[in-house]
SESE-843548 format. One record per residue: residue in three letters; x, y, z of N, C-alpha, C, O in turn. Coordinates in steps of 0.1 Angstrom, whole numbers. Layout:
REC  rest   n.px   n.py   n.pz  ca.px  ca.py  ca.pz   c.px   c.py   c.pz   o.px   o.py   o.pz
REC   Ala      X      Y      Z      X      Y      Z      X      Y      Z      X      Y      Z
...
//
This chain:
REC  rest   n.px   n.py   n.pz  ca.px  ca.py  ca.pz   c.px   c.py   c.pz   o.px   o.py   o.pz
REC   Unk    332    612    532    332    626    534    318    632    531    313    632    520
REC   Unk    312    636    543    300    648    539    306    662    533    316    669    536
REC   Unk    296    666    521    295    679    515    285    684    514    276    680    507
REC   Unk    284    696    525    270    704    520    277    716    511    286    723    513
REC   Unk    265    713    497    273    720    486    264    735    484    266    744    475
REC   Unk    254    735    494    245    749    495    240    757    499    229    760    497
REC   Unk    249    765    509    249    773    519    250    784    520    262    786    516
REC   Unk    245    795    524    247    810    526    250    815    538    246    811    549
REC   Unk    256    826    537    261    832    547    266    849    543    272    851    533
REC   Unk    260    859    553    262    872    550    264    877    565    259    873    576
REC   Unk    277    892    562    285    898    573    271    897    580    259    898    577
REC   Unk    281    896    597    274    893    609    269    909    609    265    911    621
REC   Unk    267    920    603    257    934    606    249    933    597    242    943    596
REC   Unk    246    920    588    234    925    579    222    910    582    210    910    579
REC   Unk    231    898    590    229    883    587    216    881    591    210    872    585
REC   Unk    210    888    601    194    886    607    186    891    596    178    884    590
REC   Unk    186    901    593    180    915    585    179    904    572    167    901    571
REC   Unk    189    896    559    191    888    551    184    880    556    173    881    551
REC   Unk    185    868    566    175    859    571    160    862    565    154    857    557
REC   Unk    158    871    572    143    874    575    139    879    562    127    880    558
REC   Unk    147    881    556    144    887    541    140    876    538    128    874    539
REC   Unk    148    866    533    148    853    527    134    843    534    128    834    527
REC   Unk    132    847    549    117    837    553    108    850    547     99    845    540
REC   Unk    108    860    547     94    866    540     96    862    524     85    861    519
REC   Unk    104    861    516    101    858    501     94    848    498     84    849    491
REC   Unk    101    831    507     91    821    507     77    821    518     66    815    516
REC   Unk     79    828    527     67    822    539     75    812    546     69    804    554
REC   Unk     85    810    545     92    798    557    100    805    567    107    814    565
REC   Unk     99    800    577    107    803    587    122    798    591    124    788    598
REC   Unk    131    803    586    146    802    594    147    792    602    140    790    612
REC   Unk    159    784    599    159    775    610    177    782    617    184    779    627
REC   Unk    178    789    608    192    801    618    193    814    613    184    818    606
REC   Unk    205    824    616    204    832    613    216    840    606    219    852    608
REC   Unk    221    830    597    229    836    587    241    836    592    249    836    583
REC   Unk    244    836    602    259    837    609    271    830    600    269    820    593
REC   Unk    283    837    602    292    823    597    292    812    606    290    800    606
REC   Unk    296    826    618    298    812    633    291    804    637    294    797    646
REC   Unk    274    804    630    265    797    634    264    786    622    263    774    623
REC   Unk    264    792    614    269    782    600    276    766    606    271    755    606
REC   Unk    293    770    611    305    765    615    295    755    625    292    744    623
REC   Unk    292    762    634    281    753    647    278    740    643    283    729    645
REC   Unk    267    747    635    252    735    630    265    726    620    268    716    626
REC   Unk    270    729    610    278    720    601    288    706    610    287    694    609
REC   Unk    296    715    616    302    706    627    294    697    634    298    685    634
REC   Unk    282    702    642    274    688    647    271    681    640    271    669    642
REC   Unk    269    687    628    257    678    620    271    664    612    268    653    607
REC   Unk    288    669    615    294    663    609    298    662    594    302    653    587
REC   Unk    295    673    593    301    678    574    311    679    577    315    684    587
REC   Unk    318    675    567    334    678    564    341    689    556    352    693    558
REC   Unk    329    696    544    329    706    534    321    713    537    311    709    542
REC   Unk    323    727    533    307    733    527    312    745    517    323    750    514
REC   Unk    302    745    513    301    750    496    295    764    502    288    761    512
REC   Unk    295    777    499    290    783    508    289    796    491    296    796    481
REC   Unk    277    803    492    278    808    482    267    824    487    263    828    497
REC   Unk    266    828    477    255    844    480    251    848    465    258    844    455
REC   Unk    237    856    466    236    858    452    238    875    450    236    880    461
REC   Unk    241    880    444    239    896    435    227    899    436    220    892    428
REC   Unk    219    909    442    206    916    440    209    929    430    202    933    421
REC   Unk    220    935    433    223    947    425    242    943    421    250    936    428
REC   Unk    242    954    404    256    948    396    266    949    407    274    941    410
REC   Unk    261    968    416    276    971    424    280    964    435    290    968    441
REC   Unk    273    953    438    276    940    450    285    930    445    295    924    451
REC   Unk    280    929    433    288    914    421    306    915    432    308    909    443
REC   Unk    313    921    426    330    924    436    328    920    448    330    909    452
REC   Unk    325    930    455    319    927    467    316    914    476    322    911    486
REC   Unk    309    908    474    302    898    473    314    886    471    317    878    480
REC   Unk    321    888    459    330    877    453    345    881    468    352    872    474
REC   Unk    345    891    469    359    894    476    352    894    493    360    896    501
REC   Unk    340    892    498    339    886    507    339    869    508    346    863    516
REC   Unk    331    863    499    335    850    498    347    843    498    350    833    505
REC   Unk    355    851    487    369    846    489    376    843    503    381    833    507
REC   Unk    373    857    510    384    858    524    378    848    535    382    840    543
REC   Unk    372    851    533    361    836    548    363    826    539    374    827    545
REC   Unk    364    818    532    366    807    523    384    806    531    387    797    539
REC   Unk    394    817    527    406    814    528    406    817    544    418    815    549
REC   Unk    398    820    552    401    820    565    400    807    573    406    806    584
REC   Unk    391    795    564    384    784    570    390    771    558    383    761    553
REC   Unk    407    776    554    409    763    544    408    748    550    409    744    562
REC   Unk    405    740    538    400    728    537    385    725    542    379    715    539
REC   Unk    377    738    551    365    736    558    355    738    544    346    731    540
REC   Unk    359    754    539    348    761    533    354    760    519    366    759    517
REC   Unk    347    762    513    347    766    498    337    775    490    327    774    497
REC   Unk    337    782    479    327    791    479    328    790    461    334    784    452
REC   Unk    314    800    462    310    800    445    312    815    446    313    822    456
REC   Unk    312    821    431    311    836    429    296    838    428    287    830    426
REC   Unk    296    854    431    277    857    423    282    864    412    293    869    410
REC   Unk    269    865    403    264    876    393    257    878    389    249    869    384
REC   Unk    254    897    390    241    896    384    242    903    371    252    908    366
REC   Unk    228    902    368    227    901    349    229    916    346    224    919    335
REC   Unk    237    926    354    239    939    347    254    944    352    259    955    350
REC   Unk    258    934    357    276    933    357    283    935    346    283    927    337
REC   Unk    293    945    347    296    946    331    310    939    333    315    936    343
REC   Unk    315    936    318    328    924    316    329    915    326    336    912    335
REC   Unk    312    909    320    313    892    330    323    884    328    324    874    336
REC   Unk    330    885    321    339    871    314    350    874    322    357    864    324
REC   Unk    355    888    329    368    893    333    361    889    347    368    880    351
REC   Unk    353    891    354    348    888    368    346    872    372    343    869    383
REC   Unk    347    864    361    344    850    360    360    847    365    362    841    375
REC   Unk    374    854    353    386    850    354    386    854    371    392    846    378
REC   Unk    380    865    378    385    872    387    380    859    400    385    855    410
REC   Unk    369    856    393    362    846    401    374    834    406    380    833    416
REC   Unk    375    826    393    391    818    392    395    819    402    393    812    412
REC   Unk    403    830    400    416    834    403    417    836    417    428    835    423
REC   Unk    401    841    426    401    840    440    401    825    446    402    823    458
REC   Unk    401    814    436    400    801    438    389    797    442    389    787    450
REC   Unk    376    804    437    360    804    439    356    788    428    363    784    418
REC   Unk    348    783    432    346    769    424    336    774    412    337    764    404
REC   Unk    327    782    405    321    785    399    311    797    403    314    801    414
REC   Unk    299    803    398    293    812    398    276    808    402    269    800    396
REC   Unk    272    815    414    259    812    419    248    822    414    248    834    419
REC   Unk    239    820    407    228    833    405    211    826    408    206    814    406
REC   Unk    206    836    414    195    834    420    183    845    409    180    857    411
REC   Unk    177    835    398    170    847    390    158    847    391    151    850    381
REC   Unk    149    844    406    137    850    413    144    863    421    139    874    419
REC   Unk    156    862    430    157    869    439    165    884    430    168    894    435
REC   Unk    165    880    419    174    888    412    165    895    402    168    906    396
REC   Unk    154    889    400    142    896    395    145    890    377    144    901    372
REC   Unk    147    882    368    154    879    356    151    866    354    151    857    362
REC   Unk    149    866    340    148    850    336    163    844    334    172    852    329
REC   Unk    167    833    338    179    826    339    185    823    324    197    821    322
REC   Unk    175    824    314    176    821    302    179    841    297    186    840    287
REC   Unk    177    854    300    177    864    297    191    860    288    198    850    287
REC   Unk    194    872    282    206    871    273    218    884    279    229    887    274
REC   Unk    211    890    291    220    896    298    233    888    305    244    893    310
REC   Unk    229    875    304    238    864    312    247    855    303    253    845    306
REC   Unk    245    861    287    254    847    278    262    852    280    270    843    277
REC   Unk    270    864    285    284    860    288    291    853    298    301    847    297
REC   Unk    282    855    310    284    844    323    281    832    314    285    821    319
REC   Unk    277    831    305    277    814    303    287    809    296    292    799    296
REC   Unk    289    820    289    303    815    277    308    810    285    309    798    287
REC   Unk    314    822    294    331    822    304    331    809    312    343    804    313
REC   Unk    323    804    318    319    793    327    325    781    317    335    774    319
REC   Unk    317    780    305    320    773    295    332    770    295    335    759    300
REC   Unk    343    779    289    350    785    284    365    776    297    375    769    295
REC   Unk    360    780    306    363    778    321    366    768    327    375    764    335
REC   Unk    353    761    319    349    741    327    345    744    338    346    736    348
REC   Unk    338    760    341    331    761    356    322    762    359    318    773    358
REC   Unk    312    751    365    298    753    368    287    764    375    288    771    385
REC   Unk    278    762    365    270    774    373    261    765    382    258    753    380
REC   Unk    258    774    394    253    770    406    236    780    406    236    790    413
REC   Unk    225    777    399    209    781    395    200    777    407    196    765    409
REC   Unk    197    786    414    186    786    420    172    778    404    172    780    392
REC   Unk    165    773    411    154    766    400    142    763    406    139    757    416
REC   Unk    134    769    396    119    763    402    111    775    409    117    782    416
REC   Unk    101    777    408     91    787    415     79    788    405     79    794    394
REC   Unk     69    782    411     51    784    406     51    798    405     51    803    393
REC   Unk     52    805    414     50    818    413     58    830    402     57    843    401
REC   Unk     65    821    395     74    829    387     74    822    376     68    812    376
REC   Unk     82    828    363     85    823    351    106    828    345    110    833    335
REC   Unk    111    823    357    125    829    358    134    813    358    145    811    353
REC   Unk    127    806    363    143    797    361    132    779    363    136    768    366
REC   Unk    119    782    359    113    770    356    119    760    343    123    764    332
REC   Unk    119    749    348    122    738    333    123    745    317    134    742    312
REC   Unk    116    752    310    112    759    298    129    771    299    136    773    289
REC   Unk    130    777    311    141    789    308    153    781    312    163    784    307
REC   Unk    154    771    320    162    757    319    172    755    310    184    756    309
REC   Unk    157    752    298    163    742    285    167    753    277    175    750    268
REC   Unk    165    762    279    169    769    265    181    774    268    189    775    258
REC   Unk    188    778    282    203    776    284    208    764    282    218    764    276
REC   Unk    204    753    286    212    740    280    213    740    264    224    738    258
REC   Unk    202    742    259    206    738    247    215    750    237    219    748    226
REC   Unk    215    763    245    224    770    237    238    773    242    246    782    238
REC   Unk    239    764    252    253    764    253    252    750    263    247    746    274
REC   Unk    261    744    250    262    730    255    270    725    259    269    713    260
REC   Unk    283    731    265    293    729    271    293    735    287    303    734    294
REC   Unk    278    742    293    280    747    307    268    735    310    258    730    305
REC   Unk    282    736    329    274    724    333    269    729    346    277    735    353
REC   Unk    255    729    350    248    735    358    241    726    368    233    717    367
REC   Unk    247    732    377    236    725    390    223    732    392    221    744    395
REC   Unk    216    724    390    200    729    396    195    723    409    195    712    415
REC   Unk    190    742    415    195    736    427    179    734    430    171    739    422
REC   Unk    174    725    445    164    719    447    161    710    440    149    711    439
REC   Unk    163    704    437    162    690    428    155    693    409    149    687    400
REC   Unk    162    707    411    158    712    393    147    718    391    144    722    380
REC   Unk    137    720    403    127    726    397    117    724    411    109    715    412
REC   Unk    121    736    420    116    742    436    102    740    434     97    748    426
REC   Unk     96    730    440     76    734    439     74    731    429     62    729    431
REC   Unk     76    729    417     71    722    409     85    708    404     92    709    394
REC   Unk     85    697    411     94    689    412     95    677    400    104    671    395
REC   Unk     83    677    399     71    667    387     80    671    373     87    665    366
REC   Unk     76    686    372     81    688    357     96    687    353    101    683    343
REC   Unk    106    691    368    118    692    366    125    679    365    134    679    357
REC   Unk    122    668    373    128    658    367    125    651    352    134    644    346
REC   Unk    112    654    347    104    649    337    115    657    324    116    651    313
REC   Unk    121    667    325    126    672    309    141    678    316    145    686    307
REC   Unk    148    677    325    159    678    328    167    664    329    179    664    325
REC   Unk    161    649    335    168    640    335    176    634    326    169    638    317
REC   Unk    184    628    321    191    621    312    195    631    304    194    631    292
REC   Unk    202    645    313    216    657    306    225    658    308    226    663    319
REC   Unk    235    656    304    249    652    307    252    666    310    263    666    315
REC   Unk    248    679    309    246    693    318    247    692    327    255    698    333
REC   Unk    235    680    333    228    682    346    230    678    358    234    667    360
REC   Unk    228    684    366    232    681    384    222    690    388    216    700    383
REC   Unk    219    683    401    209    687    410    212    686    425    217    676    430
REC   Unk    210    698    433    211    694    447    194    693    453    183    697    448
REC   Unk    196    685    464    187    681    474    180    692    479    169    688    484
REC   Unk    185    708    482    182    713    493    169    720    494    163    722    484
REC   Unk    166    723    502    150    729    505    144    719    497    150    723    487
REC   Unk    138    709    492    138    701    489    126    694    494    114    695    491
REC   Unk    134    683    505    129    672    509    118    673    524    112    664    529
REC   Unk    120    685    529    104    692    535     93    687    530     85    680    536
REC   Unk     93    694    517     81    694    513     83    679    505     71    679    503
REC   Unk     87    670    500     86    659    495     85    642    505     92    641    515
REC   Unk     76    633    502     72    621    507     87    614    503     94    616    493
REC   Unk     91    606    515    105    597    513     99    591    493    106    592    483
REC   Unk     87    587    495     88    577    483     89    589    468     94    587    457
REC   Unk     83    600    473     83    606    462     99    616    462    101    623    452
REC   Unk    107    614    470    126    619    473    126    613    462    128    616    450
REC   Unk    123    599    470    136    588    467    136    585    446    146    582    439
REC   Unk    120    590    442    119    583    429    128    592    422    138    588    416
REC   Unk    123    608    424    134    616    421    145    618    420    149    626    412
REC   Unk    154    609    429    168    615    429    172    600    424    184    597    424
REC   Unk    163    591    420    171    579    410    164    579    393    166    572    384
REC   Unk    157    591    395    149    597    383    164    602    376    169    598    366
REC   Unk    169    612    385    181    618    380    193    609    378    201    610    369
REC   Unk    195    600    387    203    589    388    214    595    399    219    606    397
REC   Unk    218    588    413    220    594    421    238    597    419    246    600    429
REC   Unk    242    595    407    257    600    406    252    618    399    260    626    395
REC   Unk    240    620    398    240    638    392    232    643    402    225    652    398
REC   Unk    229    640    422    224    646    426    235    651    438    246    647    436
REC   Unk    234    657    447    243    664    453    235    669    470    225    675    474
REC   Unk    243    663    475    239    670    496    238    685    493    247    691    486
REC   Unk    227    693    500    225    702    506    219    713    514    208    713    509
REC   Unk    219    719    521    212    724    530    204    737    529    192    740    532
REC   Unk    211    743    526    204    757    521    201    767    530    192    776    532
REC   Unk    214    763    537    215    773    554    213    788    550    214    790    538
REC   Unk    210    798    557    202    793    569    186    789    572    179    790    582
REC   Unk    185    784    555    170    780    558    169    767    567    160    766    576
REC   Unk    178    756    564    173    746    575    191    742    579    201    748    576
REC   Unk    188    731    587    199    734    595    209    712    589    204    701    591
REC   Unk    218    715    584    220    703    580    217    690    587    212    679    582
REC   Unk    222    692    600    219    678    603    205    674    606    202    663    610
REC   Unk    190    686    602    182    677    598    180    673    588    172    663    588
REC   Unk    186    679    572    185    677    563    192    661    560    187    654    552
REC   Unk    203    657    567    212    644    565    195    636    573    191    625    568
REC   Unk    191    639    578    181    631    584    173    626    575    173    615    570
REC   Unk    165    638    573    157    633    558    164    628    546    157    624    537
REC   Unk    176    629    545    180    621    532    184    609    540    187    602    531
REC   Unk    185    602    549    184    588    556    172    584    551    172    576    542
REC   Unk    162    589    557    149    583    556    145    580    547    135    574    548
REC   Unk    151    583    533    146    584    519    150    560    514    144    553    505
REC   Unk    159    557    523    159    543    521    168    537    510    167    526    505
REC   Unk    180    548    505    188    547    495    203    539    499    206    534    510
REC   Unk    207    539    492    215    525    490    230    533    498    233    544    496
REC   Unk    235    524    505    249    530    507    262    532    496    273    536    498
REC   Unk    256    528    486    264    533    476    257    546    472    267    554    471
REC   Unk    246    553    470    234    560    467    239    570    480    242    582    478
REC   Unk    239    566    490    246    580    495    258    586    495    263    597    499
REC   Unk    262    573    490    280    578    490    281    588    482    285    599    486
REC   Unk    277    586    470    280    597    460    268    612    464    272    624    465
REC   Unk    259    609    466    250    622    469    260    633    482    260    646    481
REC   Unk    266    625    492    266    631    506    282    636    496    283    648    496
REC   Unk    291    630    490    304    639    487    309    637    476    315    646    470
REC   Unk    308    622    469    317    618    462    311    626    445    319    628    435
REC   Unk    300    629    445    297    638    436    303    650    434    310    653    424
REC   Unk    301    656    447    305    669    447    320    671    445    324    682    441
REC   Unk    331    657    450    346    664    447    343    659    432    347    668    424
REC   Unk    338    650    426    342    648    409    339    661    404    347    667    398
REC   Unk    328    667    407    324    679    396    328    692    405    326    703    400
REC   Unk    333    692    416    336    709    420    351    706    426    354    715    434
REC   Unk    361    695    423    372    696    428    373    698    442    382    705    447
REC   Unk    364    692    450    365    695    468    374    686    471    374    676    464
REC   Unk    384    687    480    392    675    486    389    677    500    394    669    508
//
């Protein structure tokens, strides 16, 4: 079973306008345009069996929103899609929006704290961390950016270590653009998981491959990070990386149903 566990998608009247948002923040160019139906496309060729499909909160009055669009496209596309909740750090009674999260049958909570302007570590967010805790439901972290001081290794640790019961995927291999530091003080956390996505672009097969056995490849995770690139070249570049067919078993799905319950 393929799982891409990192994907976005926003209503077909906003999905170009969101694209292009998202290539002007990095400087990269779209390899789609946000669609679901184009999502469904590229996933199907590319031969995924799952996807994880998630959105972040820019503003609190989206948080609902957001969660009650994911839900219904999630339940429109059973066994295909599955989804994470958002939140952002000025949502009030996070711990009731986390149960609400649940209860839509959402796998855990996604926050993006460059795009959301906030450090990941802020204290606007311990109650999203309790409830997760509380929950056994993982949070899903955007990580990594030179240009920022929001969700680098340093604002990382200090959510791991003050709540040691949430277990967090860091996504990009733990630490976007600066990759060196993120494996060097995240590996060997029984917290820790990491996806692949946006990723392996910018990384040498040799310098992938050390990485994702840095982390050990039962805590890294398939993903794509639609609609920035399109999976099946991302399954490409994780071929090329020269990893073990046990090594991709677990990366491409078997990771992802242990820790997010995908079947």
């Amino acid at each position: 079973m393929i799982i891409d566990t990192h994907a976005h998608i926003f209503p077909d009247a906003i999905a170009e306008k969101a694209a292009r948002s998202i290539s002007n923040f990095y400087g990269i160019p779209m390899a789609a345009d946000g669609r679901l139906s184009t999502l469904l496309r590229i996933e199907k060729a590319a031969g995924v069996d799952r996807v994880l499909i998630c959105s972040a909160a820019t503003t609190a009055g989206q948080t609902a929103h957001i969660n009650d669009y994911t839900a219904q496209t999630v339940a429109q596309h059973p066994g295909f899609l599955y989804g994470m909740g958002a939140m952002h750090q000025d949502t009030l009674d996070k711990g009731s929006e986390v149960e609400r999260i649940r209860s839509l049958g959402l796998k855990g909570v996604k926050i993006h704290p460059d795009i959301q302007g906030v450090a990941m570590n802020d204290r606007r967010f311990d109650e999203l961390y309790e409830a997760l805790s509380q929950l056994d439901m993982p949070l899903l972290c955007h990580t990594g950016d030179s240009r920022y001081h929001n969700s680098n290794p340093p604002e990382f640790l200090d959510v791991l270590n003050r709540f040691p019961r949430l277990k967090v995927i860091g996504a990009h291999l733990g630490c976007w653009s600066n990759w060196a530091q993120g494996v060097d003080l995240l590996k060997g956390r029984d917290q820790v998981w990491v996806d692949c996505s946006s990723s392996l672009y910018a990384l040498s097969p040799d310098q992938a491959r050390h990485i994702i056995r840095d982390y050990g490849a039962d805590r890294v995770l398939f993903g794509s990070d639609y609609p920035m690139w399109d999976a099946g070249e991302e399954r490409k570049r994780l071929d090329a990386l020269g990893l073990t067919p046990d090594e991709m078993d677990k990366i491409l799905g078997l990771n992802a149903q242990a820790l997010l319950g995908i079947t």
